[in-house]
C-alpha positions in Angstrom: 25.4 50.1 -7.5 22.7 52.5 -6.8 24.9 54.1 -3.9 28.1 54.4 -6.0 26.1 56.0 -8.7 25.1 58.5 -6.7 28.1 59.1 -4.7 30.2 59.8 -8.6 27.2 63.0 -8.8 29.1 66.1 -8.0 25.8 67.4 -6.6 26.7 64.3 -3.9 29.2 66.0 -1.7 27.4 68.9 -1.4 24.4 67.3 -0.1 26.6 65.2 2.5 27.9 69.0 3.4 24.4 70.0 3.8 23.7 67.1 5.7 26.3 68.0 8.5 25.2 70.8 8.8 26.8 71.7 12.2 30.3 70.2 11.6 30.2 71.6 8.0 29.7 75.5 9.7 32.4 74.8 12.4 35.1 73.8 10.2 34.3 76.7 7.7 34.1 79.3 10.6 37.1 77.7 12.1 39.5 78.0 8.4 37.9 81.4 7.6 38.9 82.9 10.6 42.4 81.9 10.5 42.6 83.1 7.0 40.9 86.3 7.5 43.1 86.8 10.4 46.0 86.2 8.1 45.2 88.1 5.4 44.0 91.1 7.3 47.5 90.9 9.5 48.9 91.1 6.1 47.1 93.9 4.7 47.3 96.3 7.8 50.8 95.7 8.8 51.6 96.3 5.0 49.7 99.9 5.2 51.1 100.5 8.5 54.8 99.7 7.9 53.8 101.8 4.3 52.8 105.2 6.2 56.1 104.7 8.9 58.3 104.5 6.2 56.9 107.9 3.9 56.3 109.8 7.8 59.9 109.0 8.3 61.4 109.4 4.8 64.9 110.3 4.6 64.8 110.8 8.4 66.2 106.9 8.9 69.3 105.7 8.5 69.4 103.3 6.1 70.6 100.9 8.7 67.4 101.3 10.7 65.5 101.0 7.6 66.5 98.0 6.5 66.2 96.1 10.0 62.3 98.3 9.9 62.0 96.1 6.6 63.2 92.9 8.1 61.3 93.4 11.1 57.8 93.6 8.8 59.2 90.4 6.6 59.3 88.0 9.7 56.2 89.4 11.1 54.3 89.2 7.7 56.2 85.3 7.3 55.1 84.5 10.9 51.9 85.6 10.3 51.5 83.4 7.3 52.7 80.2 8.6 51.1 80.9 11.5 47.7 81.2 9.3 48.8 78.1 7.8 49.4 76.0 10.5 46.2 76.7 12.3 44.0 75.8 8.9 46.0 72.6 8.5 45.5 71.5 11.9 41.5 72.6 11.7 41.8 70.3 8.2 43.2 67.5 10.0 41.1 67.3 12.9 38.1 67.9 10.7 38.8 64.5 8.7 39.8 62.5 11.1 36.3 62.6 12.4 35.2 61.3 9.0 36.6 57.6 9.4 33.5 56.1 10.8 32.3 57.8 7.4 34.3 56.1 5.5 33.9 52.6 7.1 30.0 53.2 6.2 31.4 53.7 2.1 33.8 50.8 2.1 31.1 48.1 4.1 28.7 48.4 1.6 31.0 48.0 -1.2 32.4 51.6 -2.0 35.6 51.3 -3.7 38.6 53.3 -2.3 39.0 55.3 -5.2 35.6 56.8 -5.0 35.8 57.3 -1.5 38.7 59.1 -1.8 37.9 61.3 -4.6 34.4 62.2 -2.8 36.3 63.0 0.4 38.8 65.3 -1.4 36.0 66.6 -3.1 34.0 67.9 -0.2 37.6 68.8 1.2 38.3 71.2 -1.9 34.4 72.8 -1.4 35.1 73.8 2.3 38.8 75.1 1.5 37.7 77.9 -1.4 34.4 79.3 0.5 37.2 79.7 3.7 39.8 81.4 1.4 37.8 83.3 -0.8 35.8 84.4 2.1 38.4 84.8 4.6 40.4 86.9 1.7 37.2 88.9 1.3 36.9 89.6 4.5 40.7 90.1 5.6 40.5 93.0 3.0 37.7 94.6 4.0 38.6 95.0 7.8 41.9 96.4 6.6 40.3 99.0 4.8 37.7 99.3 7.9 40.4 99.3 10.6 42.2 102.0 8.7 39.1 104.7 8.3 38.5 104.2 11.9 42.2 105.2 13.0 41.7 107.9 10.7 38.3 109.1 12.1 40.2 109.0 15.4 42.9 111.3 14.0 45.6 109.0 13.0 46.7 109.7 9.1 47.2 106.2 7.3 46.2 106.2 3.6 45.4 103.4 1.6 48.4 101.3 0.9 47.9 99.6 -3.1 47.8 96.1 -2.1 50.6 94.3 -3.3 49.6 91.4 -5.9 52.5 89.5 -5.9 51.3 88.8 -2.0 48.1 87.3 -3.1 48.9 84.3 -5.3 51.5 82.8 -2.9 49.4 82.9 -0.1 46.4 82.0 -1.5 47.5 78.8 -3.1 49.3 78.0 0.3 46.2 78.4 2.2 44.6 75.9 -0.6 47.4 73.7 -1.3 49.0 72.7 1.9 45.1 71.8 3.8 44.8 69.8 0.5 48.1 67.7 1.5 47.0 67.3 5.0 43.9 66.6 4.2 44.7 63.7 1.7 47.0 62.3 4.4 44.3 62.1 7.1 41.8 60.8 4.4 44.2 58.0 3.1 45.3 57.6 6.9 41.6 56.6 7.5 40.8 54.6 4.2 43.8 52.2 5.5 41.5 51.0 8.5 39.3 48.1 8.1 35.5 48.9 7.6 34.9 46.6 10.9 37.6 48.3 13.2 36.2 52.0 11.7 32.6 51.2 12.6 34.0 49.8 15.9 32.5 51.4 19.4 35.8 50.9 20.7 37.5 52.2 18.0 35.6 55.5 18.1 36.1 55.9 21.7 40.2 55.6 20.8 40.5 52.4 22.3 42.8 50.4 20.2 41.2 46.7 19.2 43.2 43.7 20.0 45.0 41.7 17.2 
């Protein structure tokens, strides 16, 4: 009882992140590079495809300037699923490696439930510090990228960043990893705590029935 105690402390996924040190920084890297990439992809093109349309106001047909405006919605869209994709797949890969993990929790009498929550837990911790950071960070090499053209003698100003751009990608960037996540994690708590712990099993070598 004295391990399930301690595994329902919030403080306990925290320390198991702390404890994998190495993995734990990988994965983080790994998610807040895709969604800095992402977000600052989002940001510049939005500034860039800003200052093309007020250099060449009233000059465009209005033709051209709506296929301009498609153009920047599939390459924004692209650039978001693309973002997506690549944190999902760092998500699955990241949890997969977990199952001898939870063949540990289950053997000595875990039940699924808690291994579950504690897994989705530690899942939810790495996902914000990657978005949050990876917004942060998108955002300020915008802003960065910007002042150097401009130092260089290109004139882009500021674009105001658009807020309704935000939410939706934020909470795609939190919620889909979440669903992967929870797949690979229920994926793995559906494997017997012998086969999990398994040499064979870890070197991919399926057991025979």
């Amino acid at each position: 009882e004295g391990l399930s105690g301690s595994m329902s402390k919030r403080s306990f996924p925290l320390k198991d992140l702390f404890r994998r040190r190495f993995q734990t920084a990988v994965t983080i890297l790994s998610l807040t590079t895709a969604t800095t990439t992402t977000f600052f992809l989002l940001f510049f093109g939005g500034n860039i495809g800003f200052e093309v349309a007020l250099l060449t106001g009233g000059k465009l047909t209005s033709g051209f300037s709506y296929v301009f405006s498609i153009v920047l919605l599939i390459i924004t869209l692209l650039t978001f699923l693309t973002g997506v994709l690549v944190m999902s797949f760092f998500i699955s890969l990241a949890m997969s490696e977990r199952v001898r993990d939870v063949g540990v929790m289950k053997a000595v009498g875990c039940l699924t439930d808690m291994v579950f929550g504690y897994f989705i837990a530690e899942l939810s911790i790495v996902v914000f510090v990657s978005c949050i950071t990876g917004f942060v960070l998108g955002m300020f090499l915008s802003t960065v990228s910007i002042d150097v053209l401009n130092t260089f003698g290109s004139v882009i100003s500021q674009k105001p960043i658009d807020i309704w751009v935000i939410p939706p990608t934020f909470l795609a960037f939190v919620i889909v990893p979440h669903l992967i996540g929870s797949q690979a994690i229920a994926k793995a708590l559906l494997i017997k705590p012998s086969q999990a712990l398994s040499t064979s099993y870890s070197l991919g070598i399926p057991s025979k029935s």
